[in-house]
N, C-alpha and C positions, 0 to 999 in steps of 0.2 A: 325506486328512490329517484329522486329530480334533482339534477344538478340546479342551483341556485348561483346567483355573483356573491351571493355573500358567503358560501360554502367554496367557491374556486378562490375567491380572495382568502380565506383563513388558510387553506392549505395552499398560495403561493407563497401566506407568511411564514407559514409553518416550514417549509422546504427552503427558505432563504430565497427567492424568485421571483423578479419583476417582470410582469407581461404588458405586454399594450393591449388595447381592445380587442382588435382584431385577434390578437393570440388568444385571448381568455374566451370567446366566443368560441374557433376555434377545438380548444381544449375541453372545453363545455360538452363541447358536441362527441368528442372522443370519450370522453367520461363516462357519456351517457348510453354511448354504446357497449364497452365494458360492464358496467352495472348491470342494463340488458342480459347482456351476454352469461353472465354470474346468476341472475336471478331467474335462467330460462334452467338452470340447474337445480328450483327447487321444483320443480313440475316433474322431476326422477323420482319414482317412489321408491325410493331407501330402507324401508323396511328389513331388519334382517341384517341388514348390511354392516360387518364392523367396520369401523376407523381405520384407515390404511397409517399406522404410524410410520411405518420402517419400509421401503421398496422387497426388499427381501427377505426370510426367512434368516439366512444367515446370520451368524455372529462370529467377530472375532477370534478365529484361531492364530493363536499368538503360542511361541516355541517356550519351552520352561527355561528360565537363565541357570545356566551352570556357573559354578566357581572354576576357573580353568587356571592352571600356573603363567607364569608368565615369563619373559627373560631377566637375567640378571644386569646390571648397570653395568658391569664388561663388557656382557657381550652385546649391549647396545650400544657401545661406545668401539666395538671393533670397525666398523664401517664407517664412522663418523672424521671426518678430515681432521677436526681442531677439537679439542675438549680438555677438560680441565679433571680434578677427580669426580664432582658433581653436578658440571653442565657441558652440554653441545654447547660450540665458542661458531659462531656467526656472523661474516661480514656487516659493520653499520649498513644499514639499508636506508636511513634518516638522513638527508645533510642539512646542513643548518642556512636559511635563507639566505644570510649576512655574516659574515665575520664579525664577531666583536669589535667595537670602535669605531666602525662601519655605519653609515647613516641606513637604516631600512631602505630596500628599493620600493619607490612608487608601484602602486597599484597601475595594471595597463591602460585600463579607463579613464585613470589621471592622466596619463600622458598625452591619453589624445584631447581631453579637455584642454590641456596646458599649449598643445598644439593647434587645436581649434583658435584659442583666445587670443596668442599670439599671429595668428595670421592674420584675424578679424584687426587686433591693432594698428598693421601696419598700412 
């Protein structure tokens, strides 16, 4: 098979990719050696030969699921610091960016804009 520019150009469309000349020439050239290299693979006489689907013989030995008991909501609740009758109770781990009434803080990029523009004024 021969690389062509009008076969490198379809698959730089196809891939999202701008080349300049010198790349595509290039890439051409690398192309054409892999093809090579793939097509020096039908000179193996195969006869006989199955399809290799699977690298190994093996298959998945996977354990059978048990139904197992499990603890009761006491005695998970014995270890637990804070809890209610039906949940673990949890420190807020969330705070809130602003206080209500609160103007939102600037983004930090704003500020150095805001600082940029301001010294540019003065």
């Amino acid at each position: 098979m021969e690389m062509s520019d009008e076969l490198i150009e379809k698959l730089a469309h196809l891939a999202r990719l701008k080349f300049e000349a010198a790349e595509k020439e290039e890439i051409k050239a690398d192309l054409q050696k892999m093809i090579a290299f793939v097509e020096k693979l039908n000179e193996l006489d195969t006869t006989g030969v199955e399809p290799l689907l699977h690298l190994t013989n093996e298959t998945n030995i996977l354990r059978d699921d048990k139904v197992v008991g499990s603890i009761s909501r006491a005695e998970a609740f014995m270890n637990a610091p804070d809890h209610d009758e039906k949940f673990f109770k949890v420190p807020k781990v969330i705070k809130a960016p602003f206080s209500p009434g609160e103007p939102a803080p600037k983004h930090p990029d704003t500020k150095t804009q805001e600082k940029n523009t301001s010294a540019k004024n003065k």
